[in-house]
N, C-alpha and C positions, 0 to 999 in steps of 0.2 A: 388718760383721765376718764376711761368710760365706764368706771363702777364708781363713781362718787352719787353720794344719796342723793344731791339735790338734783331740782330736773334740770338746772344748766351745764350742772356735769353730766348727766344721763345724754346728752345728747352735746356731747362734748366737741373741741379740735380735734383729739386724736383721730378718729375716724379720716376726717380731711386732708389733714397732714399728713398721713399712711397714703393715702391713693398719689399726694403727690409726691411724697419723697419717695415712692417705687419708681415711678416716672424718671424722675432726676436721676434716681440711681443707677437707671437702665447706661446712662453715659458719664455717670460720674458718681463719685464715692459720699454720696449724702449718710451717713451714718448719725444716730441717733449718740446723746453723749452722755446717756446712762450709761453703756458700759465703759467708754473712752474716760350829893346828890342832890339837884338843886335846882329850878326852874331860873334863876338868872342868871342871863348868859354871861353876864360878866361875872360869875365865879368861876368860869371853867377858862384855864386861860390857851391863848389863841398860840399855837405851833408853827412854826414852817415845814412848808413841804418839800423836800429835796427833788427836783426832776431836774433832769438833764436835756435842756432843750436848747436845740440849736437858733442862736438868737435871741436869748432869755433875757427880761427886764430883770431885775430883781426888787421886788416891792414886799417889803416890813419882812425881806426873808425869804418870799413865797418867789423863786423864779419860777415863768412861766412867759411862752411865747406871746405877746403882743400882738396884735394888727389889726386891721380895718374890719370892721362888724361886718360880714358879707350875707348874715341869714336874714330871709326877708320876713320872717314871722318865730311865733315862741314854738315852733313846732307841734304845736295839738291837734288833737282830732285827726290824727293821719293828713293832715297836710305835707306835701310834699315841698322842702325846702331849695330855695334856687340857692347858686351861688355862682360867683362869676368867672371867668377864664381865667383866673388869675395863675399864675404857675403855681405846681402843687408844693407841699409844705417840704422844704430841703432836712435830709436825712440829719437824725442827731445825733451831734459830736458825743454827749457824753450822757449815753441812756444809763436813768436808774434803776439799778435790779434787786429787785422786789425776792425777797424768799418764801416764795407760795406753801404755806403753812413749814417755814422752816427747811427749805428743798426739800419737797416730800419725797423723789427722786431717789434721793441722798439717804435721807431718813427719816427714823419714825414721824410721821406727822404730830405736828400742833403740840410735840410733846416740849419740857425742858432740855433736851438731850440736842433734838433740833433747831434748838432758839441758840445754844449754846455751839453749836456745830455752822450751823450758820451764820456767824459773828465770830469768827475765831481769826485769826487775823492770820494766820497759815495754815490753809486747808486746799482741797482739790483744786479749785476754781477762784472765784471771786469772793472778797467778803461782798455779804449783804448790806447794799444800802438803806432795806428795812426788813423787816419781820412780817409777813402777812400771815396773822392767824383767826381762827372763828371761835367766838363768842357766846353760849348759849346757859341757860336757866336752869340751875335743878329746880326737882320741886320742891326743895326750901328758898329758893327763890336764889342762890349762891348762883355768881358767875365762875366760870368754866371754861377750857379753851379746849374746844371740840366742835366736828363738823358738822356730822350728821344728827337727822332726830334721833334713831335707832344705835343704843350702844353696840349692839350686833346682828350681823344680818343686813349688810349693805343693801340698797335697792341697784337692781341690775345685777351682773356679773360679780364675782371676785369674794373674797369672805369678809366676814365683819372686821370691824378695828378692835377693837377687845372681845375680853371672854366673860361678860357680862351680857345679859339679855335686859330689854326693857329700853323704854323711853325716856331720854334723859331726862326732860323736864317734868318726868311721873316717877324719877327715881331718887331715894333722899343722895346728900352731898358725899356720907362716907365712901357709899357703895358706887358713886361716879370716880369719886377721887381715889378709890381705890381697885381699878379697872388695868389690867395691863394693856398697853396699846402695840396693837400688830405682832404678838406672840412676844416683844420685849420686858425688861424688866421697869420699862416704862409705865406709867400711870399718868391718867388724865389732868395737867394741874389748873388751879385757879387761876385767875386775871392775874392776881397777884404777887404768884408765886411766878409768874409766865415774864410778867416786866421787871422783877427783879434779875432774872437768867439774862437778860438783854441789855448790854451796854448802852450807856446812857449816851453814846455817838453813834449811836445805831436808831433808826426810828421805827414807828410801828405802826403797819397800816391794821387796824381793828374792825374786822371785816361782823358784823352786828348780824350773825344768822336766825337766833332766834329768843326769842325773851320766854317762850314756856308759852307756847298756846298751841294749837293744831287748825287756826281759822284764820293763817295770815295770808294777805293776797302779793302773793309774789309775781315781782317784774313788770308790775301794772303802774300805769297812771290813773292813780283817782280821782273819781269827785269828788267834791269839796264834802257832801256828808259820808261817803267813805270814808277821807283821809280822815276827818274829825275822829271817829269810830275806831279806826287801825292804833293813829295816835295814840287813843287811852290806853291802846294795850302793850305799845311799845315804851312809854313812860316811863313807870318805876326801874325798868330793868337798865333803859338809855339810863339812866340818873345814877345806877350801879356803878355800870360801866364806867363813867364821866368823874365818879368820885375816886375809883381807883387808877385814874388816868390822871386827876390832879396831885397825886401823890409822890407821881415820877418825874423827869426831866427830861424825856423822850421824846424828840420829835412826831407828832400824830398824825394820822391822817383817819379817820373813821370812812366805812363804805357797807352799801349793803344795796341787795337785790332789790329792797322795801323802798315804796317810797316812805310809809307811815313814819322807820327808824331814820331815814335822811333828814325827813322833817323832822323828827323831835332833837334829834344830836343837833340843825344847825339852828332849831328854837333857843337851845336849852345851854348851849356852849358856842363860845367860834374857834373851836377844832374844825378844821378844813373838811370838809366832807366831801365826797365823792359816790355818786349812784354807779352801778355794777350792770350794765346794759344788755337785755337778755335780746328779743324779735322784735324791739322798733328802736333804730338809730332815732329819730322823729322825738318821740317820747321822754327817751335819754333825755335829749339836747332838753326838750321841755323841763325836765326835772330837775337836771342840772342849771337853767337860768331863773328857775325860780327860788332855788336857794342857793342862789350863786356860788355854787360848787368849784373849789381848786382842780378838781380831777375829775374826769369820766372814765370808767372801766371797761371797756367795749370787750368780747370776744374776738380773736384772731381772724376766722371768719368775717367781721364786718369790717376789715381794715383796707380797704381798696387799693391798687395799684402792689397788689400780693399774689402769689397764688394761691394762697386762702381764702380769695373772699370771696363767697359766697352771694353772686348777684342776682341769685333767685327769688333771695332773703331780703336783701340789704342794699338794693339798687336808687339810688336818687342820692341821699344828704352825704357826703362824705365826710365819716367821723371827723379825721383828722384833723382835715382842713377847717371845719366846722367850730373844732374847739378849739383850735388855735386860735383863730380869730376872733373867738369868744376870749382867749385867756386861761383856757384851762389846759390843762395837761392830762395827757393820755398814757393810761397804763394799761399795758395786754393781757390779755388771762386767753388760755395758760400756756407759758412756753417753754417745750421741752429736749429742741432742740437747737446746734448753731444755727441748720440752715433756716429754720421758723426767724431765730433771732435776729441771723442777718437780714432777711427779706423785712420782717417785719421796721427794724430800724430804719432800714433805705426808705421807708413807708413814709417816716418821720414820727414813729410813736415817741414816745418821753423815756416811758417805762417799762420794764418785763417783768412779769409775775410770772416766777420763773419753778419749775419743780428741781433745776438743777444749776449748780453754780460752775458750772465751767462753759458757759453758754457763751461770754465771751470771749473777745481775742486779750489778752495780758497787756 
């Protein structure tokens, strides 16, 4: 993952997960298994979200672990959150795996080809329990299912995804959607054209990357005249999004890096939302109970009792446990192999947002 354009792939797992599966490998065969529109909320109507949580309520649909409130504040301002000795959250029977833009792994990303590949009901690995793809603006304002700002010319390492230049939300809709993606005969598709590819028992997490501006504050917890300000700009485009998500039968889940897109998707609809957790577990959790979010998206890295997690970063709130006992459910970004997947489950995560579908055992 370490040529994706945003900076939370820029500074991705893979690097972590290299240092330790060398390690493992030194006494044991860790191998990777790539090669093996509307401002009332009640117009937009309310989805379940599929997780696999060991000990799950199930309420109007939405299972998610249950238990006692253990944080003793909303997590702001860098406060450091206690929590008590309680034993830690037991691994899940039955994690849901997420197809990180379509197993990018596997294939072409965020395209049709991949929505369709990942929901095949006999393929390498696993079907997908949902679809994770990214969502962005041309500059006719059309939604798009693509990651980066830049149609080429990745930031960091590795080559662009098409053979178009230019900035998507500065580029009209023909010349996006007519883009081959990763030297295939793929092309970039619409929202529309993306949830029709997708089996209506297949769900889709709508990861909200960017509505067309170049001044959004990513990963951040705002103040109140920030998030007002972010808000207006994430509006018209959430309200796109939301009108071609009522259109479908597909289980939803919306998520993004923003808080501004968190807040308008759970103003504007009650589609389950979920914040995408960059350098403060703290913040997350804040952002997640103020819009009492289904899911929190942590990276691998912040997942404790791993050997990914990174306690240099991420030492005091333990996601997990944190959101469990909030109610929500936890999905991993990004996981690319079994042994990530196994550690990571044992962890007690929900869910893997996964680049590859043979990630688990059959």
């Amino acid at each position: 993952m370490d040529h994706f354009a945003c900076p939370a792939c820029e500074v991705s797992s893979r690097s972590r997960f290299e240092e330790i599966e060398e390690g493992v490998a030194a006494g044991a065969d860790v191998k990777s298994v790539g090669g093996d529109a509307c401002a009332d909320a009640n117009s937009h109507r309310r989805r379940a979200v599929l997780v696999g949580t060991a000990g799950a309520t199930g309420i109007g649909g939405l299972a998610v672990a249950r238990g006692t409130r253990r944080l003793t504040d909303g997590g702001t301002d860098g406060d450091t959150q206690a929590v008590t000795d309680d034993p830690p959250p037991k691994p899940t029977d039955n994690p849901t795996l997420i197809a990180h833009r379509g197993f990018a792994g596997e294939n072409p990303e965020n395209t049709l080809t991949a929505a369709r590949a990942a929901t095949r009901e006999k393929g390498p690995g696993g079907r997908a329990d949902f679809v994770e793809f990214d969502v962005v603006a041309t500059s006719e304002g059309d939604v798009v299912v693509f990651h980066d700002d830049e149609l080429a010319g990745r930031d960091g390492d590795g080559s662009g995804v098409t053979d178009v230049d230019g900035v998507v939300w500065e580029t009209d809709t023909e010349t996006v959607t007519s883009a081959a993606v990763l030297g295939t005969e793929e092309t970039v598709p619409r929202l529309n054209e993306m949830l029709a590819a997708i089996p209506t028992d297949v769900g889709v997490n709508v990861e909200l990357k960017n509505p067309g501006n170049g001044s959004l504050r990513f990963g951040e917890k705002l103040s109140e005249g920030d998030l007002e300000a972010q808000k207006s700009i994430w509006s018209p485009f959430v309200d796109r999004v939301l009108a071609a998500l009522d259109a479908t039968d597909h289980e939803v889940l919306l998520s993004s890096f923003y808080e501004a897109a968190v807040a308008v998707a759970a103003e504007r609809s009650t589609y389950p939302v979920a914040p995408i957790l960059w350098d403060s577990v703290e913040d997350g959790i804040s952002i997640a109970e103020r819009y009492d979010t289904a899911a929190v998206h942590p990276p691998a890295e912040m997942v404790q009792r791993t050997p990914f997690f990174d306690d240099s970063r991420f030492s005091g709130t333990d996601i997990v446990e944190a959101a469990r006992s909030d109610g929500r459910a936890v999905n991993v970004w990004t996981v690319e192999t079994w042994y990530q997947a196994e550690r990571l489950i044992e962890a007690g995560v929900d869910g893997l947002i996964a680049d590859y579908s043979t990630l688990l055992s059959a």
